[in-house]
KOLBAZA-751083 format. One line per field, with one value per residue (C-alpha): residue number from 1; residue in three letters; chain; x, y, z. Coordinates in nm, 4 decimals. Layout:
// residues N
i (NUM	...)
aa (ALA	...)
ch (A	...)
xx (X	...)
yy (Y	...)
zz (Z	...)
//
This chain:
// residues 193
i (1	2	3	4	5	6	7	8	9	10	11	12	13	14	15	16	17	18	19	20	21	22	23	24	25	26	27	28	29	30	31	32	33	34	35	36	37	38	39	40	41	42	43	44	45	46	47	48	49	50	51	52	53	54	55	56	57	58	59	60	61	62	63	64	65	66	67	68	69	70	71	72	73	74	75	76	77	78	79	80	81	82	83	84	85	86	87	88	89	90	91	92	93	94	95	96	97	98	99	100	101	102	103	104	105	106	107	108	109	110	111	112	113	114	115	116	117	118	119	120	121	122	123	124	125	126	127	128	129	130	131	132	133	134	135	136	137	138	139	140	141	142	143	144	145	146	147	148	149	150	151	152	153	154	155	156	157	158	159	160	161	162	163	164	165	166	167	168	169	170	171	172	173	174	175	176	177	178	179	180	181	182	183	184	185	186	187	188	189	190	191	192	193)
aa (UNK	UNK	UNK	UNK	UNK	UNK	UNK	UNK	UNK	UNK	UNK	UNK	UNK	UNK	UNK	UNK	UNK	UNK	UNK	UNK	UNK	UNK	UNK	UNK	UNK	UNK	UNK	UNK	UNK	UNK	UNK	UNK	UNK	UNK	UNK	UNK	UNK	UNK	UNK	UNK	UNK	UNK	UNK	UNK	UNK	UNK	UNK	UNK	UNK	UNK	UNK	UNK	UNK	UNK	UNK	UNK	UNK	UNK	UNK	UNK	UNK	UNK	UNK	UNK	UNK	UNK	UNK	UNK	UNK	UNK	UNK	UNK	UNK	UNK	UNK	UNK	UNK	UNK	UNK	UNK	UNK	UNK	UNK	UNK	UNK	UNK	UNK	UNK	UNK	UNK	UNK	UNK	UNK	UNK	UNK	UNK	UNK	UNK	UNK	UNK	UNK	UNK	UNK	UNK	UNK	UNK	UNK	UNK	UNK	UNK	UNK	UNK	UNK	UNK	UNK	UNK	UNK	UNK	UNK	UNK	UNK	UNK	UNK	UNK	UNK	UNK	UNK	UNK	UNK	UNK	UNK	UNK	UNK	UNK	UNK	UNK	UNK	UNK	UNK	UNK	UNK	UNK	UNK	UNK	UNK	UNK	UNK	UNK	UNK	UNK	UNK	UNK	UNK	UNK	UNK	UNK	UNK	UNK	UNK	UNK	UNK	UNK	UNK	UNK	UNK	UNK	UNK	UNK	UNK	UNK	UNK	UNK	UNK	UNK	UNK	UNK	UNK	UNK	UNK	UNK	UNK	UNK	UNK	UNK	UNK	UNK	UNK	UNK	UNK	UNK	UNK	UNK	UNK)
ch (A	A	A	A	A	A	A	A	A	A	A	A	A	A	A	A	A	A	A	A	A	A	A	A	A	A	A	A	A	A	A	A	A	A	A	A	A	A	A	A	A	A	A	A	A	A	A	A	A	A	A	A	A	A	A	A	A	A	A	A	A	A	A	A	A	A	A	A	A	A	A	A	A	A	A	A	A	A	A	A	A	A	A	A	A	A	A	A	A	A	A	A	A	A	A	A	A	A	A	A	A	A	A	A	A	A	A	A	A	A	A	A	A	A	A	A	A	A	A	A	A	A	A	A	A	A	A	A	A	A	A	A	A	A	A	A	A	A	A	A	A	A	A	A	A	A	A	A	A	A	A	A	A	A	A	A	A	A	A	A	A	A	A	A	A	A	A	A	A	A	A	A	A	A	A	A	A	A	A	A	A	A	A	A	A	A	A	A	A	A	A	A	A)
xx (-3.6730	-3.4155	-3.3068	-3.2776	-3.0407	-2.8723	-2.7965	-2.7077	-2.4670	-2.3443	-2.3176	-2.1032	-1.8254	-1.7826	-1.7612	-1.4918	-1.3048	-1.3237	-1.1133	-0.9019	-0.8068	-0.7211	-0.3142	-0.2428	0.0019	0.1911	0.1411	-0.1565	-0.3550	-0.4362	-0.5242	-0.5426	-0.3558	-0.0132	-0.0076	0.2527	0.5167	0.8458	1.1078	1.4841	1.7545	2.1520	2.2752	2.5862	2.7614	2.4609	2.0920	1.8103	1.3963	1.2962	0.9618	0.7021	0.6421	1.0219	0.9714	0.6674	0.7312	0.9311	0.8363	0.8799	0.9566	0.9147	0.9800	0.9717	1.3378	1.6053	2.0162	2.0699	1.7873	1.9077	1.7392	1.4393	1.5470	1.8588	1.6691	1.4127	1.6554	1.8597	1.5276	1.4504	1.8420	1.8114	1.4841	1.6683	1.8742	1.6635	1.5622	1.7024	1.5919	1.3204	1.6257	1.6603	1.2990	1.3017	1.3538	1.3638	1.3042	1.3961	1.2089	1.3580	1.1394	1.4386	1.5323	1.7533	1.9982	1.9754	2.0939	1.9847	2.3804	2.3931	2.1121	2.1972	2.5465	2.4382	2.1415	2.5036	2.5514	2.2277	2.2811	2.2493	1.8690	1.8352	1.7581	1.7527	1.5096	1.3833	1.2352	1.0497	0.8815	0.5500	0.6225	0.6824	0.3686	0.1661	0.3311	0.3065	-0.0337	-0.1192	0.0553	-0.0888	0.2264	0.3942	0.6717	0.7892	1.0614	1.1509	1.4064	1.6486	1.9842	2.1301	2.4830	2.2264	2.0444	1.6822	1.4981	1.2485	0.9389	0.7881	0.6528	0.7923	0.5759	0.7508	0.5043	0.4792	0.4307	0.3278	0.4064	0.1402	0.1307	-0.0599	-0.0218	-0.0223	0.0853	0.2258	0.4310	0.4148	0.7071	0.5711	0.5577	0.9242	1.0107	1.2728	1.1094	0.7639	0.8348	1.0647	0.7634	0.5026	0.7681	0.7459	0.4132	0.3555	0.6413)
yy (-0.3128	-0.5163	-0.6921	-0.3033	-0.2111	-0.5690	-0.4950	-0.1492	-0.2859	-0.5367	-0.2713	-0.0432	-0.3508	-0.4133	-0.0362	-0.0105	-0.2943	-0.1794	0.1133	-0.0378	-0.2455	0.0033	0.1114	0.4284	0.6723	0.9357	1.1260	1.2745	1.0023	1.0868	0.6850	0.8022	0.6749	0.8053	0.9772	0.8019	1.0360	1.0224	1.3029	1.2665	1.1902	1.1127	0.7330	0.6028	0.8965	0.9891	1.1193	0.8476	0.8480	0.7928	0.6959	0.6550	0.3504	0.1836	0.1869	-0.0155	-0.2221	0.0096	0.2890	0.5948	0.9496	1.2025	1.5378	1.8989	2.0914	2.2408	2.1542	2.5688	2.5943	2.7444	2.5765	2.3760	2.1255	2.0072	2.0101	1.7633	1.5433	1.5425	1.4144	1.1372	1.0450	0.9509	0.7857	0.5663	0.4983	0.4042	0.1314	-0.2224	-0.5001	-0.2377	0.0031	-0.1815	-0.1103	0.2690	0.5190	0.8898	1.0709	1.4168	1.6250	1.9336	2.2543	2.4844	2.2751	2.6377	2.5572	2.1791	1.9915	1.5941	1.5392	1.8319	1.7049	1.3580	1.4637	1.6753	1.4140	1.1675	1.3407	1.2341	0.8513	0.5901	0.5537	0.8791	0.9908	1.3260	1.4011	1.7240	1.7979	2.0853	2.3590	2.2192	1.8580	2.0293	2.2426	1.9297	1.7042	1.9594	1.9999	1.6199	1.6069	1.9543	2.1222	2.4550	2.6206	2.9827	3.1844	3.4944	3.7537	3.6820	3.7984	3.4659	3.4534	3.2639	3.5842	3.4109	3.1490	2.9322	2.9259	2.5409	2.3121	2.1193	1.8396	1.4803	1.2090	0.8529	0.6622	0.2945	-0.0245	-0.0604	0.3201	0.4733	0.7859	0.6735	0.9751	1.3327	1.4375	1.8615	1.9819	1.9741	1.6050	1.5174	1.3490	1.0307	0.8170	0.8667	0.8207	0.5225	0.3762	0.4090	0.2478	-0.0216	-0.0831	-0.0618	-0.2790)
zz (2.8075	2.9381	2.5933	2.4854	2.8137	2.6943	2.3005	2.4044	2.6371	2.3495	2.0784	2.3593	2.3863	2.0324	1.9637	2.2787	2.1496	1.7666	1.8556	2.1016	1.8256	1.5906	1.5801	1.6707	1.5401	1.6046	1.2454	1.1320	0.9800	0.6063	0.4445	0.0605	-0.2504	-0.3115	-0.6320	-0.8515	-1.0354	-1.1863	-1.1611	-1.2626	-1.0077	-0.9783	-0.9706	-1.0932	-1.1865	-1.4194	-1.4651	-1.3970	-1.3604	-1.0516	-0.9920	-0.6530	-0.8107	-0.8114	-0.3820	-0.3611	-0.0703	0.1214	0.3109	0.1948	0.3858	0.1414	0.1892	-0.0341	0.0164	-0.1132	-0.0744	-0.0090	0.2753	0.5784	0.8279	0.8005	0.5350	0.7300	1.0213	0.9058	0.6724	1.0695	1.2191	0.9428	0.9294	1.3246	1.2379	0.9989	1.2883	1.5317	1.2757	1.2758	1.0873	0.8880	0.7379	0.4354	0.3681	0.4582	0.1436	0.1937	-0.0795	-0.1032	-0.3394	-0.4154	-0.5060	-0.6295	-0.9698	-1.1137	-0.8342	-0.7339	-1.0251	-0.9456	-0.9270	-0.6593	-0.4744	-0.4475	-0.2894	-0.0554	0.0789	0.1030	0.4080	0.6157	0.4608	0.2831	0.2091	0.0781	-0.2542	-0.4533	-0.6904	-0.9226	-1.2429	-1.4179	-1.2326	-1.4471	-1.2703	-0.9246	-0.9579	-1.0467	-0.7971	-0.4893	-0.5795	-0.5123	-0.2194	-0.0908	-0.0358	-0.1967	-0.2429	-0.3648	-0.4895	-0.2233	-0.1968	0.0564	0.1759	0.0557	-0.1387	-0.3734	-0.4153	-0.3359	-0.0628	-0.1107	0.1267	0.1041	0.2886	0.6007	0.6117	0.6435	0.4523	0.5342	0.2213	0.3162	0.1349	-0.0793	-0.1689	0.0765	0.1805	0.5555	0.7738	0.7346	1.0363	1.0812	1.2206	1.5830	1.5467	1.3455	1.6318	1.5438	1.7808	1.7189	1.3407	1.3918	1.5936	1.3073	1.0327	1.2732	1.3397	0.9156	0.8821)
//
């Protein structure tokens, strides 16, 4: 009985101290492969691919938006520019990658300048509503034409998720919008980093 009371006791502490041991994050933990893809963006004063795959070793903070969004898409590229802030020596290995989900409107060009305004790090990228469809699908997101009262004439409804692509492709974290927080997410680029 008492060897019982004794491994039971054992078996407790290394359990205790297994998830003591384990970081903790302020995202939504999601661990799974990032699914590579390659859409077209703006460098140079031209068109270029841009693949997941060219930001291995970096982290990436992706996100699904459009340049004419009202509200939620600045909001969120605010929150990840501050979070690129907050950063020191890990802001040279910080993309964010902004995807957007409105390619009639949002030429790569167009994107790309408007995402100059948040900084540096940040890229624009598009591409076919067949490569959107297939792309928000792996990353279980959406998006959708609606009427609006826009100058543009239409919104897009889409996801607001920020995702936390890790160095070795991982899709690490996805931040909902109750938790875009710039130092939470600064704080988990950090602790990957």
């Amino acid at each position: 009985m008492k060897s019982k009371i004794l491994y039971l006791v054992i078996i407790t502490i290394f359990m205790v101290l297994a998830c003591s041991s384990q970081k903790k994050f302020n995202g939504t933990i999601y661990d799974k492969p990032a699914k590579d893809f390659c859409l077209t963006g703006w460098e140079e004063g031209k068109e270029r691919k841009v693949c997941l795959k060219d930001f291995k070793g970096k982290v990436v903070l992706m996100f699904f938006g459009y340049t004419h969004c009202p509200d939620v898409c600045p909001t969120a590229l605010g929150v990840l520019a501050k979070t690129v802030g907050k950063l020191e020596k890990e802001r040279d290995r910080v993309v964010v990658l902004f995807v957007s989900v409105d390619p009639e409107r949002d030429s790569p060009e167009l994107s790309q300048k408007y995402l100059s305004h948040f900084g540096q790090n940040f890229i624009g990228v598009t591409g076919s509503k067949e490569d959107l469809d297939r792309i928000t699908k792996d990353y279980m997101a959406f998006y959708r034409k609606v009427k609006g009262n826009s100058k543009s004439g239409y919104l897009v409804d889409h996801t607001a998720y920020i995702y936390l692509i890790d160095p070795e492709g991982t899709l690490k974290l996805i931040y909902s919008s109750s938790k875009q927080k710039p130092d939470l997410i600064a704080d988990d680029i950090k602790r990957i980093l």
